[in-house]
C-alpha positions in Angstrom: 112.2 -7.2 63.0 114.1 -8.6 60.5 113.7 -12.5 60.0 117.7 -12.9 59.1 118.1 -11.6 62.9 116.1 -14.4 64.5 118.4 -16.8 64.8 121.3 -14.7 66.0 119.2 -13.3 68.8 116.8 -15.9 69.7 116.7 -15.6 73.2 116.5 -11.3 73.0 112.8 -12.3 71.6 110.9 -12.0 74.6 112.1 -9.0 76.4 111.7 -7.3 73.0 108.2 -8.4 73.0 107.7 -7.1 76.7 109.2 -3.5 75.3 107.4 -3.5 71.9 104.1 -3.4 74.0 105.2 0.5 75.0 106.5 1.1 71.4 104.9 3.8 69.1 102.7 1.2 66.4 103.3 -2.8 65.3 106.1 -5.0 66.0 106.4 -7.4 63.9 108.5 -10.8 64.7 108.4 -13.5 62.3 110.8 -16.5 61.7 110.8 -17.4 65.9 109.4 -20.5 65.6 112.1 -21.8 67.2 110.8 -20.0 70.5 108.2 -22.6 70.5 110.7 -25.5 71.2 112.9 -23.6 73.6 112.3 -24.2 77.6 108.4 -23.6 76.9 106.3 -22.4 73.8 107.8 -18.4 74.5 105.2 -17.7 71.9 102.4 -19.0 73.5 103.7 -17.8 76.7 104.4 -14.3 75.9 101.7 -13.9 74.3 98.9 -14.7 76.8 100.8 -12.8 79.2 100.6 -9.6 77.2 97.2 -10.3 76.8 96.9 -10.9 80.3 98.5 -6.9 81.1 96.2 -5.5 78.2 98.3 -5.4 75.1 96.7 -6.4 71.9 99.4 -9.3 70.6 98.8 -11.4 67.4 100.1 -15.0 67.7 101.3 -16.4 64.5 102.8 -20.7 63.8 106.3 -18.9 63.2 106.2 -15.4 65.5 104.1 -12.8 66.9 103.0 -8.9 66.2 102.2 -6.9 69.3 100.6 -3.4 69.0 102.6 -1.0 71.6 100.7 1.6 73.1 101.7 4.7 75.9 100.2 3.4 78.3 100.1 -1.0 79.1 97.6 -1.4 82.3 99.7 -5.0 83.6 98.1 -5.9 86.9 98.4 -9.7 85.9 99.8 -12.4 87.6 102.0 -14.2 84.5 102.0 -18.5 84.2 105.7 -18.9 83.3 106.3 -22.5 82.4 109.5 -22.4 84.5 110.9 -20.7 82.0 113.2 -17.4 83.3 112.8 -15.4 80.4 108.9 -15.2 80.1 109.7 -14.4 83.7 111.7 -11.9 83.9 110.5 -10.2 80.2 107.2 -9.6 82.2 108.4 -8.5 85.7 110.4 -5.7 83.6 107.4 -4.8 81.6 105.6 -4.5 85.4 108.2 -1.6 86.0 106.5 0.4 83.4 103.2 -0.7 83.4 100.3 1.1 85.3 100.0 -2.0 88.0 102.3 -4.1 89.1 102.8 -7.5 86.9 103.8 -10.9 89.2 105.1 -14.3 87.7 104.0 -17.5 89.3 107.0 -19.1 89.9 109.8 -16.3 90.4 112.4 -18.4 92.3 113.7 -19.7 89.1 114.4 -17.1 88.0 117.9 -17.2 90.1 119.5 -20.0 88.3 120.1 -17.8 85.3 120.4 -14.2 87.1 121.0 -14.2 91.0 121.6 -10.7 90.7 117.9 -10.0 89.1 115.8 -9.5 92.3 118.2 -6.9 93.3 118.3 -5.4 90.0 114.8 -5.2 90.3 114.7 -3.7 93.5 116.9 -1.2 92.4 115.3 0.0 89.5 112.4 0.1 91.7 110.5 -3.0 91.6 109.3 -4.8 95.2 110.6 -8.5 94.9 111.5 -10.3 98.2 
C-alpha cells in the first residue's frame, strides 16, 4: 500500500489487514503510525489477533506486513480494546477462516454499526 494513501484512509487499515491475510503474497502497510494513537494501538491489536487465527504478520513502529495465505485457520477469541474496528475487521475475517473467530467485547460494536450483527448473520455468521 502506498504510504501517500494512509492518511486518506486511516480507518480502512484494519479490515484491509483482516483481508490481506487471504491475499496471494505480502502486504505491506507502512506510514500508519497514526493507528497507534487511534481508540487503541490498531497495530498492536491487529496484529496479535492475526497471530492469534495463524497468519504470519510483521509489526513494524510505523505499520505492519502480513503474509496472506489460502487458507487462515482463525479459531481465536480476539482482545479488542473496545475498539469496533479491531472488532469487526476480525469477526469478518471469521467468515472466511477455517474456525470461527470471536471478539471479547462484541456489544460495542453497535455504537458505530447497529446493523453489523445482522449483516453478519446474513452473510452467514452466528452472532446473537
Amino acid at each position: 500500500m502506498p504510504e501517500a494513501r494512509a492518511a486518506s484512509m486511516i480507518d480502512e487499515y484494519p479490515i484491509l489487514a483482516a483481508t490481506a491475510a487471504f491475499a496471494e503474497g505480502v502486504t505491506v502497510m507502512r506510514g500508519v503510525g497514526e493507528m497507534r494513537v487511534k481508540e487503541s494501538d490498531r497495530i498492536a491489536l491487529m496484529a496479535a489477533g492475526l497471530r492469534a487465527c495463524g497468519v504470519q504478520v510483521e509489526e513494524e513502529p510505523e505499520g505492519f506486513i502480513v503474509t496472506g495465505s489460502a487458507s487462515v485457520a482463525g479459531g481465536a477469541t480476539v482482545h479488542t480494546a473496545h475498539d469496533h474496528r479491531i472488532a469487526m475487521s476480525h469477526l469478518v475475517l471469521g467468515l472466511a477462516a477455517q474456525e470461527p473467530v470471536s471478539v471479547d467485547e462484541p456489544g460495542m460494536i453497535a455504537t458505530s454499526f447497529p446493523g453489523f450483527v445482522d449483516m453478519m448473520n446474513g452473510l452467514g455468521g452466528e452472532m446473537g
